[in-house]
C-alpha positions as CSV (number, residue, x, y, z in Angstrom):
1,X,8.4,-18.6,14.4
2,X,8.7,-22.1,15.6
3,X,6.7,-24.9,14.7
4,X,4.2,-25.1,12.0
5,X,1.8,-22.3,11.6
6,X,-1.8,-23.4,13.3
7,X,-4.6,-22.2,10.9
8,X,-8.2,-22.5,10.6
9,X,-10.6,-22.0,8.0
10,X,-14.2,-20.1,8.3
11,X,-16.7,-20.9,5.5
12,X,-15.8,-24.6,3.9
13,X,-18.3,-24.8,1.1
14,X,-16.4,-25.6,-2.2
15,X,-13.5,-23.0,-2.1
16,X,-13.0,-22.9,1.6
17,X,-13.4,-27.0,1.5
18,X,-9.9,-26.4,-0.9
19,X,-8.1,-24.3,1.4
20,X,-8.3,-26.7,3.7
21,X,-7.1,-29.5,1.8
22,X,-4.3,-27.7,0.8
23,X,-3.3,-26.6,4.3
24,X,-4.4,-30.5,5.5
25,X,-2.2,-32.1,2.8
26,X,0.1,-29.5,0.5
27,X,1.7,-26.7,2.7
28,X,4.3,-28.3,5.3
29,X,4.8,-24.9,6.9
30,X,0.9,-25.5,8.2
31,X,-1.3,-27.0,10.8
32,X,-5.1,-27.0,9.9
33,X,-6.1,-27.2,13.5
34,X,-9.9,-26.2,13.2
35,X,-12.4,-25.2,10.5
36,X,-15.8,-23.6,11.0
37,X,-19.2,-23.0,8.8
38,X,-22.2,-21.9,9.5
39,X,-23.5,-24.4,8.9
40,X,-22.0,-27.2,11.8
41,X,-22.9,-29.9,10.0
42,X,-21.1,-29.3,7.4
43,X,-17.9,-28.2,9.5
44,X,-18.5,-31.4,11.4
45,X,-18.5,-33.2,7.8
46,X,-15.4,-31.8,6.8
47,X,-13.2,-31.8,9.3
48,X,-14.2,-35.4,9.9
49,X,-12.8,-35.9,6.1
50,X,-9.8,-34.1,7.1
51,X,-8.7,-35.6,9.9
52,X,-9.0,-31.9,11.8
53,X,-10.1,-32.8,15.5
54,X,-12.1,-29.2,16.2
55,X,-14.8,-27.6,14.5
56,X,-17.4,-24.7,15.1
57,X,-20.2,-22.8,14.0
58,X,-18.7,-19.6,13.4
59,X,-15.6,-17.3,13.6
60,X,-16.3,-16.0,16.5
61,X,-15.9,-19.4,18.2
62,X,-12.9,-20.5,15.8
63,X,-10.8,-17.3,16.9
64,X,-11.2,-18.4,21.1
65,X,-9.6,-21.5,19.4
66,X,-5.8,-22.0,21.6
67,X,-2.5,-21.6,19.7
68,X,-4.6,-20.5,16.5
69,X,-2.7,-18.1,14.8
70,X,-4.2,-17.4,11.1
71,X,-8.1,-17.4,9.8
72,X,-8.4,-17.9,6.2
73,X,-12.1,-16.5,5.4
74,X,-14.1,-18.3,2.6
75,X,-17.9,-17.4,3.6
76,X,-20.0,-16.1,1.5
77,X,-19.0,-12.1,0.7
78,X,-21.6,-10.1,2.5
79,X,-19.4,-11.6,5.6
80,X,-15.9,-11.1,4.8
81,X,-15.3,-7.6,6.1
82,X,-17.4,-8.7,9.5
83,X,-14.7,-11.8,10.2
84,X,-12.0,-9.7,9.0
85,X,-12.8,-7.5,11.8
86,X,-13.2,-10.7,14.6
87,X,-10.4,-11.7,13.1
88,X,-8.0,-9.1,13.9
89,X,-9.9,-8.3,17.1
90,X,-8.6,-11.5,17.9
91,X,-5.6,-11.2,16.9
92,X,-4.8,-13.2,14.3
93,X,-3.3,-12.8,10.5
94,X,-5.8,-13.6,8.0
95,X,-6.2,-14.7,3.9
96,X,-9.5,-13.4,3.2
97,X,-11.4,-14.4,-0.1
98,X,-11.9,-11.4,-2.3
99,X,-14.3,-9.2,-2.2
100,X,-12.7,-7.7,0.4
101,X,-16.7,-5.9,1.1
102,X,-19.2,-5.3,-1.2
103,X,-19.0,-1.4,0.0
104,X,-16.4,1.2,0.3
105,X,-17.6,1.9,4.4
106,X,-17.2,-1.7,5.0
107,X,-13.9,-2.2,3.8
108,X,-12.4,0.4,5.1
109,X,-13.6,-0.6,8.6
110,X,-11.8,-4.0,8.2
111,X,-9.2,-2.8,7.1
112,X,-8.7,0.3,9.7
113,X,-9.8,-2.9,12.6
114,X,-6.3,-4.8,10.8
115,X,-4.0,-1.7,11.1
116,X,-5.3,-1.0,14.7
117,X,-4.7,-4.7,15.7
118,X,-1.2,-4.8,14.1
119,X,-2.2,-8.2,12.0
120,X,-1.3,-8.6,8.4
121,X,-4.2,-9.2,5.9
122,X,-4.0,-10.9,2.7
123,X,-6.7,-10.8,-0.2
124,X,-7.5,-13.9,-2.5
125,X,-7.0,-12.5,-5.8
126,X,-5.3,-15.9,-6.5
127,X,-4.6,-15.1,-10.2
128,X,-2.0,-13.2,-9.8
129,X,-0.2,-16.7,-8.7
130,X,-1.2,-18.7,-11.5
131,X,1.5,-19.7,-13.8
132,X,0.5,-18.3,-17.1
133,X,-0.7,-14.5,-15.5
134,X,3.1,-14.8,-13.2
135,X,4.9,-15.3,-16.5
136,X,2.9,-12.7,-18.6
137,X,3.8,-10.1,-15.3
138,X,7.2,-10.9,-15.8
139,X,7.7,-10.4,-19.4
140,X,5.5,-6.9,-18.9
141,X,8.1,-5.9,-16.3
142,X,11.1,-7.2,-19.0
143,X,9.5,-4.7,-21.0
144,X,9.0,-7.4,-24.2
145,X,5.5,-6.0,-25.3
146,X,6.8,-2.1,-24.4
147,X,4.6,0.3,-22.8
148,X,0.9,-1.5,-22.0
149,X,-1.9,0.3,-24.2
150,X,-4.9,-2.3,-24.5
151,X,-6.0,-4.7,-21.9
152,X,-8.8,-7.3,-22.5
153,X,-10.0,-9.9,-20.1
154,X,-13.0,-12.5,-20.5
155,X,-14.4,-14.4,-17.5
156,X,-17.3,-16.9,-17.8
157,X,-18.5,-19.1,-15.8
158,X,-19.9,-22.6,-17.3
159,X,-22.7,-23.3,-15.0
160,X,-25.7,-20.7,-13.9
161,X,-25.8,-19.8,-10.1
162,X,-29.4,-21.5,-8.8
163,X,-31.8,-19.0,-8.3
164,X,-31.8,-19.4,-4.6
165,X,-27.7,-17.7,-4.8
166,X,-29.4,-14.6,-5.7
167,X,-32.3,-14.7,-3.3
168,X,-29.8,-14.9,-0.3
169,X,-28.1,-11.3,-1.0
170,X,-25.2,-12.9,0.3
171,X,-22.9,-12.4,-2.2
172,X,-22.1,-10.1,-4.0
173,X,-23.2,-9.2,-7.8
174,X,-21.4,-10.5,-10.8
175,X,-19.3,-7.5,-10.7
176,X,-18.0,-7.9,-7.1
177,X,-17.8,-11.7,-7.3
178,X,-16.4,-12.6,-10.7
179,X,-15.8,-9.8,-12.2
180,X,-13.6,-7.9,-9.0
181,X,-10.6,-10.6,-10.5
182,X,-10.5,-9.2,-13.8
183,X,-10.7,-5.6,-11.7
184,X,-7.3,-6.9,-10.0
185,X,-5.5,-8.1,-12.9
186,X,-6.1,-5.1,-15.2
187,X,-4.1,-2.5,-12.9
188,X,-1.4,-5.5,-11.6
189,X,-0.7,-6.0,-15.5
190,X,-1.4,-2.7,-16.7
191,X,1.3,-1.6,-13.6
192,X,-1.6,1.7,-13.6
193,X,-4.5,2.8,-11.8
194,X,-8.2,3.0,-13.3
195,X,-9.4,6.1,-13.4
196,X,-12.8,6.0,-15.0
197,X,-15.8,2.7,-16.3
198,X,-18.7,2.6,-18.2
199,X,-20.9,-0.5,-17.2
200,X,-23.5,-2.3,-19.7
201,X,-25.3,-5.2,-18.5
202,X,-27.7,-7.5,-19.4
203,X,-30.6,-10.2,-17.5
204,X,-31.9,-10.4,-21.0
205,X,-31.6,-14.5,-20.6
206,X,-32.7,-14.7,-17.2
207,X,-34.7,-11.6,-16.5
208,X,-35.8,-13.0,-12.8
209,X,-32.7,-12.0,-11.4
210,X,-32.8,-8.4,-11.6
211,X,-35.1,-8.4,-8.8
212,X,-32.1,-8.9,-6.8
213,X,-29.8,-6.6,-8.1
214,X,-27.8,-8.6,-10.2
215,X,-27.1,-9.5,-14.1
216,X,-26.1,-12.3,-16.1
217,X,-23.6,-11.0,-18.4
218,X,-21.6,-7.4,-18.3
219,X,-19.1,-5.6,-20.1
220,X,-17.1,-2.9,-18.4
221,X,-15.2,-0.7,-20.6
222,X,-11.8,0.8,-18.6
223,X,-9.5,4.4,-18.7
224,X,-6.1,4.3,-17.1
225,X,-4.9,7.2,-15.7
226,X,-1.6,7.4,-18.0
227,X,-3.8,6.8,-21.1
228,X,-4.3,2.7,-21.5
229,X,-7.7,1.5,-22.0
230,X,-9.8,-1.9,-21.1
231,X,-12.5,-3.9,-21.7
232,X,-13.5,-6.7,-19.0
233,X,-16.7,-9.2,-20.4
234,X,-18.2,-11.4,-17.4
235,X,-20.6,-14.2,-18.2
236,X,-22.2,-16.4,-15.9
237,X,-23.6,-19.2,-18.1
238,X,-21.0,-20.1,-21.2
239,X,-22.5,-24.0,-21.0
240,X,-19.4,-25.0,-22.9
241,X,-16.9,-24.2,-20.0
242,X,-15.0,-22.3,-17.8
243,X,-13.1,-19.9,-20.1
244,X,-10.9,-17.4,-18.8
245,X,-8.5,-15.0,-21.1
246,X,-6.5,-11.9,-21.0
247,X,-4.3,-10.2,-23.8
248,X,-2.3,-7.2,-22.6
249,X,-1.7,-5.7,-26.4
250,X,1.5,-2.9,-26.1
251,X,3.6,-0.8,-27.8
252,X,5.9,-3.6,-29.3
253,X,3.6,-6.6,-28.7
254,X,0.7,-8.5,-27.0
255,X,1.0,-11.6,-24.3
256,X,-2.3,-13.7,-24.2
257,X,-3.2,-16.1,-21.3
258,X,-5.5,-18.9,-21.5
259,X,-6.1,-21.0,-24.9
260,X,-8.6,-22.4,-27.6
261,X,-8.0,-24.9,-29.9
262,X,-6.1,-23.4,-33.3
263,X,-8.6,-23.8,-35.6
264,X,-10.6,-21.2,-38.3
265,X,-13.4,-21.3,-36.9
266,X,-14.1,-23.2,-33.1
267,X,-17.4,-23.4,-32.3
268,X,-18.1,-23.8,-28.3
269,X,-21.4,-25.7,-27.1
270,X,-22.3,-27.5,-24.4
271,X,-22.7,-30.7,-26.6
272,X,-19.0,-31.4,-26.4
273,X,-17.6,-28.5,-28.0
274,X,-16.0,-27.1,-25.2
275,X,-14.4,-30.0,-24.2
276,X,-11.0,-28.5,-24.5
277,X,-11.8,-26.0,-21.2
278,X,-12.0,-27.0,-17.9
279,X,-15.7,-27.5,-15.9
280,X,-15.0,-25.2,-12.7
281,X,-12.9,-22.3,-11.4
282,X,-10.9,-24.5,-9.0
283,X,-9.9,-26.9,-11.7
284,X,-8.7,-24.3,-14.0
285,X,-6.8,-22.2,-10.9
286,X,-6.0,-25.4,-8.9
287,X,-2.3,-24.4,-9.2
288,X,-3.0,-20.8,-8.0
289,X,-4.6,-21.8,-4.9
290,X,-2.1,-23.8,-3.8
291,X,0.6,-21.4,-4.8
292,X,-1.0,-18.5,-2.7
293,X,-1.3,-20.4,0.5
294,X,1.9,-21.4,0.1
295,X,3.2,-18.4,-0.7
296,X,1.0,-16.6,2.4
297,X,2.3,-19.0,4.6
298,X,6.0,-18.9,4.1
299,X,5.8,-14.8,4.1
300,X,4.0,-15.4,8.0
301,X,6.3,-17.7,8.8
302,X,9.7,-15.8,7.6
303,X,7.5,-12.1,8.6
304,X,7.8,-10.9,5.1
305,X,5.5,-8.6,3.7
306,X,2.3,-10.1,1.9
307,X,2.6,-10.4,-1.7
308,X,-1.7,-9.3,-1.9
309,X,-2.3,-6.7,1.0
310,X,-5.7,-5.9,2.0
311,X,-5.2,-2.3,0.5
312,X,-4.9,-4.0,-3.0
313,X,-8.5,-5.4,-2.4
314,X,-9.9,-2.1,-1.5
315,X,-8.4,-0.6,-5.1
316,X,-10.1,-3.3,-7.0
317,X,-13.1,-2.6,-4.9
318,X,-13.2,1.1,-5.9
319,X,-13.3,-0.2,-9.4
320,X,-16.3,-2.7,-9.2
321,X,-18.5,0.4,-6.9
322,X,-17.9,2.9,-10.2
323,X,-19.2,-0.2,-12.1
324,X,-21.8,-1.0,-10.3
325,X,-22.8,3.0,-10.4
326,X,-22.1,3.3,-13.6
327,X,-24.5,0.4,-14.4
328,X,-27.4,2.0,-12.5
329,X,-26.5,5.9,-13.8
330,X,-26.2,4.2,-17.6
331,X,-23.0,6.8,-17.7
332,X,-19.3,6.5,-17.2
333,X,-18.3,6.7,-13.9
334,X,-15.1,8.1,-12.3
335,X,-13.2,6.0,-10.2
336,X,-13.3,7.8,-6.3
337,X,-10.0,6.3,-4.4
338,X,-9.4,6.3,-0.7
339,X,-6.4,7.2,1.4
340,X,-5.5,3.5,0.9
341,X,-2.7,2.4,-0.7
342,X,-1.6,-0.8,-2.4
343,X,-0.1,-2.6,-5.4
């Protein structure tokens, strides 16, 4: 491919506003060329920032865009699957934030709409690019902790979601938006599929929410089909921070990503004594974001193969519908898998 690769971004509230920096300012191999939201006023506001001459008020409109030859999709999840699909009609390779639906119909259609238009797809699951969860992967693969038997992750989010995020039902519940990460990691690291959950749940803090299908906290116990187990504990109001860990315990040893402070006891409030943790998702993962577009870039460029194929975010999808189901049943749930495949 000559030249730099022309991009534009759909959706630039506060993740999609980060992609574009990044493309604007960090990946040489990229042109940012258009962005589009929609709302236009605020695609008017940030390509303005940027320095990006065109804007729009959809996808639809950003695809007809000339020489555009990527979409990175950052709306709001309810809409993923839709610009996947206007997307590759159009012809164009995409990064689309996870979830990759929030059903398994959905999915499937974008991703049968990518195979059909010969485009590549890539899902966010930009963990697997940060630097501590790269080097625990590779010193799984050395075989340093032996076989995997126990994985644990916790994910929790500083800051409540206003109650207007729920009343939209545009994105997805905790499980699918927070929670589909942790979903991701446990079969990357665990190098195995999940074959059965069991969801518990809670709105006990804020019971108003439950009108719109979602919780506040959940913990989602996992089986692995060669005989690992999980645990996976989402939280969307900490107060102290954003804390993210994961320990992979095996055979010979345990890796641990993400830190507190080595003391006895650490006590973690929102009066200051979380001050060790970062406030927000993109400060913690600033690194991986960057390192994923980069990475997705150079693969178009060079016509690799994607490091995180769309397949990969239908399997974690599988996982957060049998915890979703298994939340409403109040029983384990198998794990049903599609004809796609994916690591």
């Amino acid at each position: 491919m000559k030249g730099k690769l022309q991009i534009g971004v759909v959706g630039v509230g506060e993740m999609g506003r980060r992609h574009a920096e990044n493309l604007r300012r960090l990946v040489p191999q990229a042109r940012l060329v258009a962005v589009a939201d929609a709302d236009p006023s605020r695609a008017k506001k940030v390509a303005a920032e940027l320095e990006v001459d065109n804007f729009y008020g959809s996808v639809e409109e950003l695809v007809q865009h000339k020489d555009l030859a990527c979409v990175v999709i950052a709306t709001p999840d309810k809409f993923h699957a839709q610009a996947i699909r206007t997307a590759a009609g159009a012809g164009k390779d995409i990064l689309s934030e996870k979830p990759l639906a929030l059903d398994l119909q959905d999915a499937q259609s974008a991703l049968d709409a990518v195979a059909k238009a010969g485009v590549r797809l890539q899902i966010g699951f930009m963990r697997r690019y940060d630097p501590g969860y790269a080097a625990a992967m590779k010193r799984i693969e050395a075989g340093e902790i032996g076989d995997p038997v126990v994985f644990k992750s916790i994910g929790r989010d500083k800051d409540a979601p206003p109650l207007a995020a729920y009343q939209s039902r545009i994105n997805g519940m905790l499980l699918y938006n927070s929670t589909i990460h942790d979903f991701d990691l446990a079969r990357w690291l665990m190098r195995d599929e999940v074959s059965e959950v069991h969801t518990f749940a809670t709105t006990a803090i804020r019971p108003e929410v439950a009108q719109y299908g979602d919780v506040v906290a959940s913990v989602v116990n996992l089986k692995f089909q060669h005989g690992a187990i999980g645990n996976l504990e989402s939280y969307v109001q900490s107060v102290y921070g954003y804390d993210v860990r994961t320990e992979i315990v095996g055979s010979k040893g345990s890796i641990l990503v993400g830190r507190l402070q080595k003391d006895s006891a650490t006590v973690l409030t929102g009066a200051g004594g979380g001050r060790t943790l970062a406030d927000h998702f993109l400060s913690t993962f600033a690194d991986a974001y960057l390192a994923e577009m980069l990475d997705f870039v150079d693969n178009l460029v060079h016509d690799r193969p994607l490091r995180v194929p769309g397949e990969v975010g239908m399997k974690a999808l599988q996982i957060a519908v049998a915890a979703e189901n298994s939340y409403k049943q109040a029983k384990p749930c198998q794990v049903v898998a599609s004809h796609s495949e994916g690591s």
